[in-house]
Each structure stands twice: as C-alpha cells, then as structure tokens.
BANU-859461 format. One record per residue (C-alpha): x, y, z. Coordinates in steps of 0.25 Angstrom, whole numbers, plus 2048, in hexadecimal, padded with zeros to 3 digits. Layout:
<atoms>
XYZ ...
</atoms>
This chain:
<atoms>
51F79456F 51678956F 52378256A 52B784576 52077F57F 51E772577 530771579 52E775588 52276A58A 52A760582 53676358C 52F762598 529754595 53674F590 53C75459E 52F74C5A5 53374059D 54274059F 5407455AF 5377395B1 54072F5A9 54A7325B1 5427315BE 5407225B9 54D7205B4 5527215C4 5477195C9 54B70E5BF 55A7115C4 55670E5D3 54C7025CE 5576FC5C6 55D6FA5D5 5536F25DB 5586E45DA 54C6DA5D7 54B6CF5E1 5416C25DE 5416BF5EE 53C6CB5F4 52E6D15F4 52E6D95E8 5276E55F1 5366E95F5 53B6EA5E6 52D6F25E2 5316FB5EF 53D6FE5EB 5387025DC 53070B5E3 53E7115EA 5447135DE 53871E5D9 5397215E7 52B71E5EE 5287135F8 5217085F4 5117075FA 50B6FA5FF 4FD6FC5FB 4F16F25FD 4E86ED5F3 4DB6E45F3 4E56D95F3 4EF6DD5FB 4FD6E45FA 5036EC5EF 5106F45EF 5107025E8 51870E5E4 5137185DC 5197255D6 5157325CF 51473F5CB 51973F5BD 5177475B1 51973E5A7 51772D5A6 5207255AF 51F71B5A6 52D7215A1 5337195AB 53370C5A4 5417095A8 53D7095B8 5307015B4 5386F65AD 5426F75B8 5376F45C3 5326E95B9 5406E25B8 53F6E35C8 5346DD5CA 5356D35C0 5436CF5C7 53C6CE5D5 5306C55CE 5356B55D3 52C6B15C7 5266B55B9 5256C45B6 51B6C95AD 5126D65AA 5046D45B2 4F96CE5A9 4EC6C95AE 4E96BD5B5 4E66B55AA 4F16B85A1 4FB6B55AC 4F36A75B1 4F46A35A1 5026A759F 50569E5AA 50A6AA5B3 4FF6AA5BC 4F869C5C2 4E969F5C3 4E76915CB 4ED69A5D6 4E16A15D7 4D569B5D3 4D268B5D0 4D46855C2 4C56845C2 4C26925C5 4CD6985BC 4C568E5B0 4B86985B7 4C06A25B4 4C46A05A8 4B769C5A1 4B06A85A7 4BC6AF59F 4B86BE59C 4C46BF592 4CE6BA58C 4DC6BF588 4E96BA57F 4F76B9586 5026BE57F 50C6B5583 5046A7582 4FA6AD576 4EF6A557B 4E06AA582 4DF6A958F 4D16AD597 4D06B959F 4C96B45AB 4CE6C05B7 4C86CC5AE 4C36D45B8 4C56E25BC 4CC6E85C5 4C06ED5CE 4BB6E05CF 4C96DD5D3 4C96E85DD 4BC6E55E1 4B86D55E1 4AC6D65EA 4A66DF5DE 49B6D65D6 49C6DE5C9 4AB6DB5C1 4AE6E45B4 4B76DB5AB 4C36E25A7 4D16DC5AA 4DA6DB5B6 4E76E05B5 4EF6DE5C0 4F26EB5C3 4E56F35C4 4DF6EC5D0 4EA6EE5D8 4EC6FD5D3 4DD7025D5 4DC6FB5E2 4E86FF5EA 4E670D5F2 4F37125EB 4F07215F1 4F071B602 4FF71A5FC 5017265F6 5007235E9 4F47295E2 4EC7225D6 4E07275D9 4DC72C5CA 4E772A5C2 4E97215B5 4F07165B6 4F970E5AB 5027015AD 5107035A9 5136F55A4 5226F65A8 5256F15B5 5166EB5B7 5186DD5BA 5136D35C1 51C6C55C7 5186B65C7 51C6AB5CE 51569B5D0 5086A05C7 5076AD5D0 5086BD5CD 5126BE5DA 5166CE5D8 5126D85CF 5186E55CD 50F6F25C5 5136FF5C2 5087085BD 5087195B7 4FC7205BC 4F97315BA 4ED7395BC 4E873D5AE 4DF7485A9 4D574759E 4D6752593 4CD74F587 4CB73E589 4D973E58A 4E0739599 4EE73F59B 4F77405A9 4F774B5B2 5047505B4 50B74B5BF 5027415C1 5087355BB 50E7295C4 51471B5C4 5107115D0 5157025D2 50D6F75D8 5136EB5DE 5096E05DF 50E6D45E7 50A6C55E7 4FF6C45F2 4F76D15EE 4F96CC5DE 4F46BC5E3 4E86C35EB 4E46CB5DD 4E56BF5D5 4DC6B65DF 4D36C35DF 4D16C25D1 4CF6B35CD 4C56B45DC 4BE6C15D3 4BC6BA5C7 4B76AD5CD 4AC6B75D3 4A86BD5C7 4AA6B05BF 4A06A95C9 4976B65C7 4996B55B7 4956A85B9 4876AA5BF 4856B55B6 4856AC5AA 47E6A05B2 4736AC5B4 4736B15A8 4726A25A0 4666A15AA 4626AD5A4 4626A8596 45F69A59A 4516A159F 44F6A9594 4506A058A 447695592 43E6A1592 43F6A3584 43B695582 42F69458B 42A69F583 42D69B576 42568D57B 41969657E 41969E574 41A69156A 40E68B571 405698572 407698562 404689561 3F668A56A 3F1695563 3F768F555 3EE682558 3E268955D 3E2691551 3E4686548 3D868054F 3CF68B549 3D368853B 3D067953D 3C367C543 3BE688539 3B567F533 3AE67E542 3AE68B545 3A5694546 3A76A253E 39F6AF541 39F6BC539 3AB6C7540 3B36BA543 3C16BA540 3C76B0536 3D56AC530 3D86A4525 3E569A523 3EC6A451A 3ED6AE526 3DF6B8520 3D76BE52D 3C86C452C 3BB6C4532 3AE6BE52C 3A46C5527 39B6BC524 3996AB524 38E6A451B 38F69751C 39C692518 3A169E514 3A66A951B 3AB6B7517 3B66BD51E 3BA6C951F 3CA6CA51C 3D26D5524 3E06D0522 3EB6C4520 3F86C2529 4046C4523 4126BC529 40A6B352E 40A6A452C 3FD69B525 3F2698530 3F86A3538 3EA6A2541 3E769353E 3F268D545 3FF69353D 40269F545 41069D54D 40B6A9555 4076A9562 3F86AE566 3F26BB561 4006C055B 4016CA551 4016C9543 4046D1536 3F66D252A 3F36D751E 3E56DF51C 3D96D9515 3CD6DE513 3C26D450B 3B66CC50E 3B86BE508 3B16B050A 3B56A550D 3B269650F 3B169251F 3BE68B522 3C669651A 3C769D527 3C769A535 3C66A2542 3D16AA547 3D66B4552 3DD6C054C 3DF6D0550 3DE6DA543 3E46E8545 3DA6F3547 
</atoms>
C-alpha cells in the first residue's frame, strides 16, 4: 500500500513538473516572437513579455522613480523550470540594449571593469574619499585584480538616506528596488514571501559609462517552517519581472555615491573624534605618569635627606627606625652612642635604601616584609628615622 502512494505521489509531481514545463514552453514560443529593437524604449518589449504569460505590465513607483512590472503565480512547483522563456527574455533584452550587456554587479565592480564611469556621479576627489574610507574590498573575475568596495551600504539605508545609522552589507541592485516598490497597490502580492534571483534573464544594459536599462526577474513563495527547515506553500510559488529604466537607475546610482559621502563624512568625524579620544588619553597618561615620577622623586629626596642627617638627629625611645639594607624596628632604648632597636621585620622585593632615597614608589605605598622579632644594638648612624606602617 505504501508503495502505490509513493508511485501515485511520484506521478503527480512529475505531471506538476511536465504541466508547468509546458506552460513555459508556450510562453517561450510567443517570446521567441517579439522582435528586439535597439530604438524603442525597452518598456514596450518588457510589455509584451508580460503578454506572452498573459498579464499586463504594471508601472510602479519607487524612491527613485519608475519601474515596470509583471508578476505571476500560483504554482506548485519552481518556475525556475522555465529557463527556456528566461533565456529568451534575456536574449531580448540583450538585443534591444544600444551598448554593453552584462549581469548586474555592484557599482564598484562595473566602475573598475570599465562598464560603469563613476566621474558621473561623484568628483575624482570624492570617489579617492570614497575609496580610502573603503569598507571592503573584492577580486574581479575577469581583470583578477582588488578593487575597493566603497558603496557598501545596505538597502535600508538606501531606502532610507535621511536615517543617521548605516548597517554595512552589500547593494545589489536588485533589493532596493524590490523591498521598496508597493508591488501589492498592483495586485501583485510580496508581502511575506521569500525571495531568490533567477540569474537567467537578469541583466542590466550600459551605454557611454552609464547602466542605461536593466531587466530582473525574480521567484518568490510563501514558506512554512517545519523543524528549522523553510519549505513552499503549495500554490504559493511566483515569477515577477522588473524593468528598471535609465532615469530611475541614474537617480539610485547618484543616491548612493550622495549616501556614502554622508556616511564617509560621518566616518570621518567619527575617527577625528575618536583620535581626539586617544590623543587625550594618552596626554592624560603622560601628565600622570610626570606626577607620579615627581611625587616619587620628592619624597625619594626628603627621605634620602634623613639618612644624611642621622648623625643630627635626634632619636627617642618608640621611634621608628630603618636601616640601609631595608630592616624596620623601634628603639627600645639609646645610651650614648648606642642604641638598641627592636626589629620587627625586613622588606622583601624591595630595592637597597628603599626608605633612604631608593624607593621608586610613591608616598606611603605598600610593601611586602619578612617578620623579626630581636632586640639588637647598634652603633648611631647604622639606622636612621623612618616613616612606616606595620600590619596589626
């Protein structure tokens, strides 16, 4: 039983397959009619492809201006099986474009293949901005050679050029116009779905360093998500075509080289701000390295001072006193010339003289110490007065 369904299911998709196929191949019959003309306004042509699938060709507006559009849908299965109608509408095209035809790329890629002229748009001083404030870079195929991505913006910036925030992520020339057109005021409803370029028949025409024309077909379906996983929902799947003339392409170019200067110019005082920053920090750093130097040496100088004086000083029983190889105590008693101290420790990491001028610390700092515990005498000079703090 479970065999037949699996015979019965095959069957069915294989219809789908073949019934859509078919649907394609007389699309592509009626497309292969259309005779291409480099002198008319491609819209005509890109009209009559939507005749052929038999919908009427929608003038929609975008940020920019104008595009055309025909979209249909409802199937089962990929229309992607039509490749024979999409290289058809691609060979159309192509034989209408008065220039150079070529897949759309970025802005970059075209200006360094020499399709694109970037003076066109933007001075040879800000396109050198540009370029120095490059937020990528990217190999061409056909010259082998690195050339700077300069326009890497995204689309919502695009969309939205008076927004101050910009998420870097590529332009392709398709996606602005797509998620920006109000494709369902024509009928044709987006809203929702997935969307995946069909590179055949997706081209875009230049002509005297301009893109003068560009022609996009995409697929598009509502999916579902069953475990992670994103798949179509049936009858849900579509084809829609975009014809993107010359004004509404030259005002989205200018848009974009206007864009990045902004957020170049913004970049800029971003990094001016944030050398400042540094710059301050550091300066910062060095005044209070100074301080810190000259705190040490004052107090390094006075206490030095005590050493050279011990032989005028006067010494008391309970005062504190240090010796040149870093012992500290207390005296317990002074006959004379001797005196007799009481040792409660010696410092440890710590250089010679630490408390007679030979510190390289600054003011009451800490300091690591053995534990003693002896009375000892000693001669007056062997120790000298000093300031220190014993744990309790």
């Amino acid at each position: 039983m479970k065999k037949m369904t699996t015979i019965v299911t095959i069957a069915l998709l294989t219809t789908g397959c073949a019934s859509l196929e078919s649907t394609f191949s007389q699309y592509n019959a009626q497309a292969l009619k259309i005779k291409p003309s480099k002198e008319a306004d491609y819209k005509v042509k890109h009209a009559e492809l939507a005749q052929t699938m038999g919908e009427i060709q929608q003038s929609l507006e975008s940020p920019y201006g104008t595009i055309y559009a025909f979209s249909q849908g409802g199937y089962d299965s990929s229309p992607s099986v039509g490749k024979s109608f999409l290289r058809t509408a691609g060979e159309l095209f192509k034989n209408s474009c008065k220039g150079e035809v070529n897949s759309l790329k970025r802005f970059e890629e075209d200006a360094h293949e020499g399709r694109l002229n970037p003076l066109l748009y933007a001075t040879e001083e800000e396109i050198e901005l540009i370029s120095k404030h490059a937020v990528g870079s990217s190999t061409s195929s056909v010259t082998n050679k690195t050339f700077p991505q300069y326009l890497k913006l995204s689309y919502r910036a695009m969309l939205n050029p008076d927004q101050e925030k910009y998420r870097d992520s590529i332009v392709n020339y398709n996606k602005p116009f797509v998620r920006s057109v109000d494709f369902a005021a024509k009928g044709i409803d987006l809203s929702n779905h997935l969307l995946s370029t069909l590179r055949l028949g997706t081209k875009a025409c230049y002509s005297d360093g301009k893109m003068v024309g560009a022609q996009i077909f995409f697929s598009h379906y509502k999916g579902k998500s069953v475990k992670g996983h994103t798949s179509a929902i049936a009858g849900t799947r579509g084809i829609t075509s975009l014809y993107i003339p010359s004004k509404t392409i030259d005002t989205f170019i200018k848009s974009s080289f206007e864009v990045r200067l902004e957020n170049v110019a913004r970049q800029i005082k971003l990094k001016e701000a944030a050398t400042a920053r540094k710059a301050a920090r550091k300066a910062a750093r060095k005044e209070e390295r100074a301080a810190r130097e000259h705190a040490i040496a004052k107090n390094d100088a006075a206490q030095k001072q005590k050493w050279n004086n011990r032989f005028d000083s006067e010494l008391n029983i309970g005062d504190s006193v240090c010796t040149p190889d870093n012992k500290i105590g207390f005296i317990e008693q002074v006959s004379g010339n001797n005196i007799k101290v009481w040792f409660r420790g010696k410092l440890v990491r710590e250089n010679q003289n630490y408390f007679f001028g030979n510190s390289g610390k600054r003011p009451n700092s800490s300091f690591s110490y053995e534990k003693l515990n002896g009375l000892t005498w000693v001669k007056r000079g062997e120790v000298a007065s000093c300031e220190f703090k014993l744990d309790t």
